[in-house]
C-alpha positions, -999 to +999 in steps of 0.1 A: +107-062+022+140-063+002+129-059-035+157-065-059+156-058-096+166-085-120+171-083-153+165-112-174+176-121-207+170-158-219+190-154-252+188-185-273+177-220-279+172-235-247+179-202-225+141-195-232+133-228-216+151-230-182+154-196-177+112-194-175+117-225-152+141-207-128+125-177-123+094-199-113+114-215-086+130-182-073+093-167-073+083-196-049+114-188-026+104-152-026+067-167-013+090-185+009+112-158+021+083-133+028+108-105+029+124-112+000+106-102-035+121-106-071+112-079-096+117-091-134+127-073-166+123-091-198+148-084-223+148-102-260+179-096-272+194-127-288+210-142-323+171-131-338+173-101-323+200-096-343+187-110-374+165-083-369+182-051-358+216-062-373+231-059-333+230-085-303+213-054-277+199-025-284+221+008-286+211+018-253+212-012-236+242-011-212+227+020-199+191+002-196+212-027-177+234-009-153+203+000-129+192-036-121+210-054-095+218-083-111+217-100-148+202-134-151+207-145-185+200-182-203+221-188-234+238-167-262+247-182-294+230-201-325+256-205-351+229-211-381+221-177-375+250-156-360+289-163-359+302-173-327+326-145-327+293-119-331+268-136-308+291-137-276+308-103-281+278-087-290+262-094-258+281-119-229+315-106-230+300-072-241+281-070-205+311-089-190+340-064-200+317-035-198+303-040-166+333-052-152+327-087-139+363-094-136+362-128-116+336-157-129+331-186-106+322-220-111+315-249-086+316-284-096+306-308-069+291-342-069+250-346-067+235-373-056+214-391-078+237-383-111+259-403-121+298-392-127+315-407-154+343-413-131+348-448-118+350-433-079+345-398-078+352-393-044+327-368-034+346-336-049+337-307-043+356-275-055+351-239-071+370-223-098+379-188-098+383-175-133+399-142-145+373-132-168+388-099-182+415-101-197+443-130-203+444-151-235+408-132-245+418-099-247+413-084-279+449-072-290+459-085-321+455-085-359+459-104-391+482-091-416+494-106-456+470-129-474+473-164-491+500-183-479+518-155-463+488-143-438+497-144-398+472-141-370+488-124-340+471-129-311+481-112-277+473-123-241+474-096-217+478-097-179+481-072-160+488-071-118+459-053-107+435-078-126+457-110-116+456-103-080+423-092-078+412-130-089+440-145-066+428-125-036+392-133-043+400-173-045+421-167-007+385-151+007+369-179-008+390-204+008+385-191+041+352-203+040+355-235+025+387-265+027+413-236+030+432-243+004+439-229-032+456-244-063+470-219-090+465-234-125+499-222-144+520-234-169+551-216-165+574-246-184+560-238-214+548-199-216+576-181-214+562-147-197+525-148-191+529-176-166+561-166-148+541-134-141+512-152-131+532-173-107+552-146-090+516-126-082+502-156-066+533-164-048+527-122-038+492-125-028+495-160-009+526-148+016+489-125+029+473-155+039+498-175+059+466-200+073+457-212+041+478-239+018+486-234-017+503-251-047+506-246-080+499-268-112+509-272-149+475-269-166+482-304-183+486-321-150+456-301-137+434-314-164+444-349-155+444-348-120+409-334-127+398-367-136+419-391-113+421-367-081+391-346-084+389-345-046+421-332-037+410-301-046+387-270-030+396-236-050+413-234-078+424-198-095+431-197-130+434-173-161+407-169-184+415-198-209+424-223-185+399-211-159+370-218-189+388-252-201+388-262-163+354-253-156+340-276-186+360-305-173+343-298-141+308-301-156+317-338-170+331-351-143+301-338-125+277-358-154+263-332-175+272-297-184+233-285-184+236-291-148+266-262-141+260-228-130+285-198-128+288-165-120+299-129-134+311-110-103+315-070-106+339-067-070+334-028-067+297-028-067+297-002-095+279-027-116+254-056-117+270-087-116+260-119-139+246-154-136+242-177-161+247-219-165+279-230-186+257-244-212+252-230-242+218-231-262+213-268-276+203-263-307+193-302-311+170-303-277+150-269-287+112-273-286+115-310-271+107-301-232+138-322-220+167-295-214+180-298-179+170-269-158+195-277-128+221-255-147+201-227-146+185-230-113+216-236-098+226-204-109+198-185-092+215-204-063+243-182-070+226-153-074+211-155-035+242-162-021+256-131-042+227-109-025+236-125+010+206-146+010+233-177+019+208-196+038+182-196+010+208-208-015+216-237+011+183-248+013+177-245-025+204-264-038+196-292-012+160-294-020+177-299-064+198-326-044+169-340-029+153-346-063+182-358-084+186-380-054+152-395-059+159-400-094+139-369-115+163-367-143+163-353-174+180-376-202+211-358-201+219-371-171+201-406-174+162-401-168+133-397-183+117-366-170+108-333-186+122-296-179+088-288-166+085-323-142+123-315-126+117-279-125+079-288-105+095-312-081+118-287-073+089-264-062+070-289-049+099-296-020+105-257-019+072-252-008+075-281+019+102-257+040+085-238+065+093-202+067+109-204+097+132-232+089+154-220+060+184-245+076+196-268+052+174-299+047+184-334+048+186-353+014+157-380+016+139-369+042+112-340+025 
């Protein structure tokens, strides 16, 4: 039996709803599986837990952290508490940068059953690969004067070995999927940043003479986002327009608590890092109606991350089989609860024989 060592951290608000709901489902695919079992680790660290200890995680707990084999966290951030600024780099980007997850993915695809706010969405279906260490986010910069006088320098730094490593990583991906990949740039306006950026991927692609690639002004990606959505399969980006893009994605989608993503560490040094792209919903906390797709979805991510492709397939199926048949939360247009959608979802899990982990047809459970 492959036993693999997860550890969780719901974080705020809502995280402490749909992350309990996830584990739940990837507990029944572990009954499932048979060969397959989950082992959890609760960890509380969170905007209270730093009302309490005056830090987001405990002092020693990266080193706690770096023997799991993944990180399955909920939410971080509840501004009536904790600044923005302190929540997220006290613990997300902490893990992130530390750990180094240096590509996040995102899928955005259409489900069926939830309703895009686009007039003909076309079926789309496409992944964003994200630079998630270094770009616009990295932390060089400063504030000098005061008053009238005071300047904010902030510096975005990219460097080769990080840029290609996200570029080659989209390629792979692409081999599996449409074969194709769409560099988000904006070279016409960014002087030296972008031209960099271009010339690596113009580098990187001459590698992978099979599969198309274009590149896009970030303005015109946004809006071909939401007239062309379909035209694209995987898209590479830095780490601003990468997390711009992937929010677009969730609209157009229908809801943002029904995205997933993913922290990938490439040199296995690390544990890599799933969490959904919402934050923690400070209105919805306590009222039982946060969408738990997000979240699950994510654990989607996580199986495929540990090779367990099959039972991803047939989990994120089975969610499209029950959005399909119209359990929704009222972000997305129903009237269910996060315990009724998260239930259905393991009610249909355990209708898949052991034996038959190929994807299931939508409708017919």
């Amino acid at each position: 039996m492959k036993a693999l060592k997860v550890a969780n951290i719901p974080g705020d608000g809502i995280g402490r709803e749909v992350v309990p709901a996830a584990v739940e489902v990837l507990k029944t695919i572990s009954d499932i599986h048979g060969g397959l079992k989950f082992e959890f680790t609760d960890f509380p660290w969170s905007c209270e837990y730093y009302l309490e200890h005056g830090k987001m995680m405990a002092d020693d707990g990266m080193e706690k952290l770096k023997d799991f084999d993944s990180i399955f966290l909920g939410a971080v951030g509840n501004l009536q508490l904790v600044p923005d600024h302190v929540s997220l780099w006290g613990l997300l980007i902490k893990i992130r940068r530390e750990f180094e997850q240096q590509i996040n993915i995102r899928p955005a695809k259409v489900l069926k059953g939830i309703r895009s706010p686009l007039i003909n969405p076309k079926d789309f279906d496409l992944i964003v690969v994200r630079e998630n260490s270094e770009g616009e986010y990295s932390s060089v910069g400063g504030n000098i004067y005061s008053g009238d006088d005071e300047i904010a320098i902030q510096n975005a730094v990219f460097s080769r070995k990080a840029t290609e490593k996200a570029m080659r990583y989209a390629f792979e991906l692409a081999k599996k999927r449409k074969k194709h990949v769409t560099s988000a740039t904006k070279s016409n306006g960014i002087t030296f940043s972008m031209p960099f950026w271009d010339n690596v991927f113009k580098d990187v692609a001459k590698d992978y003479p099979d599969i198309q690639n274009d590149s896009q002004h970030i303005d015109a990606l946004s809006a071909f986002f939401v007239t062309q959505p379909d035209r694209f399969d995987v898209i590479v980006a830095s780490n601003l327009f990468g997390d711009i893009l992937t929010d677009l994605g969730a609209a157009i989608m229908g809801s943002i608590g029904i995205a997933p993503a993913a922290n990938i560490n490439v040199n296995g040094k690390y544990p890599s890092m799933f969490e959904p792209v919402h934050g923690s919903a400070p209105d919805i906390i306590g009222k039982g109606i946060a969408n738990p797709i997000g979240q699950i979805w994510t654990a989607k991510m996580m199986l495929d991350h540990f090779g367990e492709q099959e039972l991803g397939s047939t989990l994120l199926n089975v969610i499209e089989s029950v959005t399909s048949d119209g359990f929704l939360t009222p972000d997305i247009g129903g009237k269910n609860t996060t315990k009724e959608v998260t239930d259905e979802i393991i009610k249909r899990l355990k209708k898949v024989d052991k034996k038959g982990l190929e994807a299931i047809e939508v409708n017919h459970l």
